[in-house]
N, C-alpha and C positions, 0 to 999 in steps of 0.2 A: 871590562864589560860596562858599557853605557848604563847609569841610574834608570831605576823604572821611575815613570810621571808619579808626582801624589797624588792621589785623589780629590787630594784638598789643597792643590794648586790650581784656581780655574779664572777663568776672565772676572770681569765684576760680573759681563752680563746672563752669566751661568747663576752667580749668586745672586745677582736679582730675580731670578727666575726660583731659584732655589726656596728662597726666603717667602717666595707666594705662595711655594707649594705647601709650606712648615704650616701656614696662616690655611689656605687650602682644605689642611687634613685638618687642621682644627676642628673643623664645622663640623667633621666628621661627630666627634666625640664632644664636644663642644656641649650640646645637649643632654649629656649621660646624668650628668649629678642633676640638671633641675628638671627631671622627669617627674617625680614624686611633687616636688614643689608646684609644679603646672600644674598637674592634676587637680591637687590641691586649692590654688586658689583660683583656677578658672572651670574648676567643676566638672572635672573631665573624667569619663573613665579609663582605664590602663589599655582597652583598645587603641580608644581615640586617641589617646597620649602617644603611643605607638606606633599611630600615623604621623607624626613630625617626620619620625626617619624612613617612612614609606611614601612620601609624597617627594621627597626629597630625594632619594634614591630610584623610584621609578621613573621621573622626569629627568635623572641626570643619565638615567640606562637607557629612556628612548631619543636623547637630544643627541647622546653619544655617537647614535647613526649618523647623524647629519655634519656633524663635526668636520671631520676632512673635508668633506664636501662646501663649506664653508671656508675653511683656513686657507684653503687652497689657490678661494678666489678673493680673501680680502688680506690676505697674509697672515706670520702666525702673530707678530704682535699685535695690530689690528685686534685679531680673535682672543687675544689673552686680556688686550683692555678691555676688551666689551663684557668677557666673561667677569671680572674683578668687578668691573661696573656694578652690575647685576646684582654680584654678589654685597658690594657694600649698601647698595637699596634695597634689597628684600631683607635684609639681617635688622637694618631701620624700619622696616615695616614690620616684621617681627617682634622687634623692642616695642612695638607701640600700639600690637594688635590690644584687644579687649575681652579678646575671645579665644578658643581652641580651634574653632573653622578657618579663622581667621589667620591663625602661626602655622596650621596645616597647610591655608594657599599658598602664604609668603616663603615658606620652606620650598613648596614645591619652582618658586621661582627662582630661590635661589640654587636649586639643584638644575637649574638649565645655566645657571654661570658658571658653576662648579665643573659641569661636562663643557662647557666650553673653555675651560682654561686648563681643566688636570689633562682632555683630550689632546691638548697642542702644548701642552707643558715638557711631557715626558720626548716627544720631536723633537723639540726647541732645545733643550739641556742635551740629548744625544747629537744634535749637527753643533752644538760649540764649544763642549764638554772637552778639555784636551785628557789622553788618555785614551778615546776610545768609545765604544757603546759598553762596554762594559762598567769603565767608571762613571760613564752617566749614568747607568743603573745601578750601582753604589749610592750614588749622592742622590740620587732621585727616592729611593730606598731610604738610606739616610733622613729623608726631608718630610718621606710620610711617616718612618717609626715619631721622627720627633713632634712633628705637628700631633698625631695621634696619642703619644706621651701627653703633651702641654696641654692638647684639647682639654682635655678631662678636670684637669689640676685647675685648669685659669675659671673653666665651668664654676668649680667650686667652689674656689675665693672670689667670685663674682656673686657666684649663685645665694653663697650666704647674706647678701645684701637684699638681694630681692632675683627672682626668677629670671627679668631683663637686662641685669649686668650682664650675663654673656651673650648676646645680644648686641649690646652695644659696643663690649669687649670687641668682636668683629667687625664692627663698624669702622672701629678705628685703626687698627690691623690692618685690612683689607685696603683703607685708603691710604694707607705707607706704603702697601706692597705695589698699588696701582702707580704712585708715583714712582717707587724705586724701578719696576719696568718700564715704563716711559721716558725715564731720563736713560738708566742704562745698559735698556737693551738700542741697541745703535748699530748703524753698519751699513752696507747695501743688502737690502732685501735679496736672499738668495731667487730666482725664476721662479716663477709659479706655474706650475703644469694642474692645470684645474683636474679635481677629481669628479668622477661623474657623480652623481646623487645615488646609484645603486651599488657603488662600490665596498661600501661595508657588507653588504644584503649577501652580495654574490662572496663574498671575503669567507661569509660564514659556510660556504659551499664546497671550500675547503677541507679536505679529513682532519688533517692536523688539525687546523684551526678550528674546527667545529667539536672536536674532542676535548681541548684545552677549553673552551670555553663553556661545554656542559659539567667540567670538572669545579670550572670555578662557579658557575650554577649554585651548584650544589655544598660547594665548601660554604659561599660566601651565607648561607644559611645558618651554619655554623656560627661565622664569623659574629654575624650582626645576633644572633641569640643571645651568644656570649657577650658583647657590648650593648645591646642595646634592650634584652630583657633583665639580666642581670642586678642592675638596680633596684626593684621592685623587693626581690625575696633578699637583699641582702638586708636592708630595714636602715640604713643609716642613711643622714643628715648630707647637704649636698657637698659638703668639705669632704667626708667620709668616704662617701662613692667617689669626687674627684680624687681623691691619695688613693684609694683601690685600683679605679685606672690608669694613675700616673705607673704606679710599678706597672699594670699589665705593658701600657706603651711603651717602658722603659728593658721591657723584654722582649718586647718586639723588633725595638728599635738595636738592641745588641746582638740581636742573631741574625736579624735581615743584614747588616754591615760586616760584620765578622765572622759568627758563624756557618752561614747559609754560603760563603764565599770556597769557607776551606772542606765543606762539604760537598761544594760541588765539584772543587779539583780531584776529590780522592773518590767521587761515585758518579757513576753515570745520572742524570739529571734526572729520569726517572725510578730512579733505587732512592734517588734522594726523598721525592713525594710519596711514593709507596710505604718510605717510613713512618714520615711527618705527619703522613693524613690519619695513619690508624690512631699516632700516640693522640692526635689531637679529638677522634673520636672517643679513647678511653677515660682522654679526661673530662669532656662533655658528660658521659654518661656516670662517673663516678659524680659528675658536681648533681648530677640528678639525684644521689644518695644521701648526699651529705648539704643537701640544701637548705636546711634548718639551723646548721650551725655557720652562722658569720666567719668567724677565722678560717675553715675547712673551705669555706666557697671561694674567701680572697685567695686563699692558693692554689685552687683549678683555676681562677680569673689569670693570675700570674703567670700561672706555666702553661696555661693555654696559650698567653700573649710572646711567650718563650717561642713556642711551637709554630704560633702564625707568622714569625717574623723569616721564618726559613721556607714555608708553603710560600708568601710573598713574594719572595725575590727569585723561588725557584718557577711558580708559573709566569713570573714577570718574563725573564729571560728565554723561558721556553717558547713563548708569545712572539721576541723579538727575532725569533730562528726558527720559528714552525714556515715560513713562507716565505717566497720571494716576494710579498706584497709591499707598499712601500710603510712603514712603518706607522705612520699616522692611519693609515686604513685597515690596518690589522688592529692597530692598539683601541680603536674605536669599534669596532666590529664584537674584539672578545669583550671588552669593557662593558657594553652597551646590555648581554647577556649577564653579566655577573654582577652587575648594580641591581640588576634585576629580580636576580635570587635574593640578592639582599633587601629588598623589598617587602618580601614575603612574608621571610621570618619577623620580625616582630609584632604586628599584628598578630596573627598564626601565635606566636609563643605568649604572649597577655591573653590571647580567646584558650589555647590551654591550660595555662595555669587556672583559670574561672573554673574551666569543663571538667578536669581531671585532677590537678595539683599541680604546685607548682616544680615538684623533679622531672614533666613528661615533659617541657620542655627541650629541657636538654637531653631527655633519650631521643626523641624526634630528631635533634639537630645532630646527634651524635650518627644516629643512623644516616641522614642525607652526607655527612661527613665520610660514612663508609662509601654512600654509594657512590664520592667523588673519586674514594680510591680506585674505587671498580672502575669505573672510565678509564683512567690511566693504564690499570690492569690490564683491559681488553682492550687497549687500543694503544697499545708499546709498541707492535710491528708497525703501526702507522707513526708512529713518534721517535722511529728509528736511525732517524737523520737528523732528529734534535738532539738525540744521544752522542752520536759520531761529533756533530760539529760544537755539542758544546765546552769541552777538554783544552779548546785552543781561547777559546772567551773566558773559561773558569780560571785558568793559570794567571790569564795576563789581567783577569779582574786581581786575581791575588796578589800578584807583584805591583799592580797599581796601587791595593790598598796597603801594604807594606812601603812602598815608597821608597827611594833612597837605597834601595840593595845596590852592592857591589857588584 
């Protein structure tokens, strides 16, 4: 019997690609530890502070529409430089605002380079990726738990200097990863079949795909409550919040690669969500209990980041097998929806904490968390051909990541 591919044997220009997305999901988390710190010395309230990752997230959820429709007709490296571009100028404009309006716009700029590079990124690594789409979505998995790990961490040994070290930290990132793609993404330009401009719109018109994508709605509510209100009631220093997020990223990043893989060989793909979404509402809602004790909250933070890392790769996948659409018009269509939920909740979760206290947060989130389950729920008969076909992608993801079998 022929060896399965590693996963972790790939061109360079996979790992060029790879290594931007590591830098990518940073920005994500990037801001977590110097929340409190902003606040602080640019006078800002926990709302407005909560707009950094609302400006940022709803502009990369409505740019995401347009995505394909772009890549399509300048190519995808074209669209991954322009996107890096972007992002290493507004992270500099960021570093040097004076104000909280001011990191709010430049956020929002830099979540239109984010949608254009994470939109053509996940494409670009599954057409060069050897192994498959499966091990693309391993290493593309792989690439957000770790960016999402490190965000948090570099935040905070940044952050302890001053608010703008991470900031700048991207600045510099961002212009290694622009060169690393530039030099080694290389080749002939595969054709370019232009996409029309409504092709996300009509994507969402899809059942499947319109069901995955109110699922992620509503998780990613969850998602960003937990990362990005979080901070606030823990009460530690921006070192403190970065090591709290590096474990959560680092649980993330261990079930989305490993995990979430051999879960999916041994369950049908939505037995797999129906599990992961309740446990991750339970722990939401317990961290609403025990939100006054620090230790008790970093361990919902933890094993929540456990839990996301297996929802992650299991609606990634479902995503790439709910349609026959071409894969950049699908992946921008559900993306563009579930940035968007992401949005919501943080603002939403700082305006409760004020109104109510700060545990209603997370029973809010905890709830939109169930009501993602429900989607799935009621709408399995429509997802019943992502069941059927995903057993032949689960396996050969497993032997890929295993590697080297006999």
């Amino acid at each position: 019997m022929s060896a399965a591919p590693s996963v972790w044997k790939q061109p360079a220009q996979v790992w060029a690609v790879a290594f931007a997305c590591v830098v990518a999901f940073m920005g994500i988390g990037l801001v977590d530890p110097i929340l409190p710190a902003i606040a602080d010395s640019l006078k800002a309230t926990p709302v407005e502070t909560e707009l950094l990752f609302t400006s940022y997230l709803v502009v990369t959820g409505l740019a995401m529409l347009v995505t394909s429709w772009i890549s399509s007709r300048i190519g995808a490296k074209a669209t991954l430089l322009v996107g890096l571009a972007l992002i290493v100028v507004f992270s500099l404009f960021c570093a040097l605002s004076g104000s909280v309006d001011a990191v709010i716009g430049f956020r929002a700029g830099w979540g239109l380079g984010n949608a254009l590079f994470i939109s053509t990124a996940l494409a670009t690594i599954v057409g060069a990726a050897s192994g498959g789409s499966s091990a693309a979505i391993i290493l593309y998995e792989a690439a957000l738990g770790l960016g999402i790990a490190v965000g948090p961490l570099l935040g905070g040994i940044l952050g302890e200097a001053s608010w703008r070290g991470p900031f700048f930290g991207v600045v510099v990132l961002m212009a290694i990863a622009f060169v690393a793609v530039a030099v080694l993404l290389r080749g002939p330009a595969p054709a370019r079949t232009p996409i029309p401009f409504s092709a996300p719109f009509r994507a969402l018109g899809r059942p499947a795909l319109a069901i995955l994508a109110a699922t992620a709605l509503f998780y990613n509510i969850g998602f960003f409550t937990l990362l990005a209100f979080s901070p606030f009631p823990l009460g530690f220093g921006a070192m403190g919040i970065g090591l709290t997020f590096f474990g959560w990223g680092v649980g993330l990043a261990i079930t989305s690669v490993w995990v979430a893989p051999i879960l999916l060989r041994r369950m049908r793909l939505t037995s797999v969500l129906l599990l992961a979404l309740p446990l991750l509402a339970v722990d939401l809602i317990v961290a609403a209990f025990v939100v006054t004790s620090p230790a008790a909250l970093v361990t919902c933070i933890v094993v929540g980041g456990l839990v996301l890392g297996v929802v992650n790769t299991a609606l990634t996948e479902a995503v790439m097998e709910a349609t026959d659409l071409p894969r950049s018009v699908a992946s921008s269509a559900y993306s563009a929806v579930r940035f968007l939920g992401g949005a919501v909740a943080p603002p939403l979760a700082a305006f409760l904490w004020h109104a109510a206290g700060a545990g209603v947060p997370y029973i809010v989130a905890g709830v939109s968390v169930l009501v993602a389950a429900a989607c799935i729920l009621l709408g399995r008969k429509t997802l019943a051909h992502v069941d059927q076909s995903h057993p032949n992608a689960a396996d050969e993801g497993a032997a890929i990541l295993v590697g080297d079998a006999a």
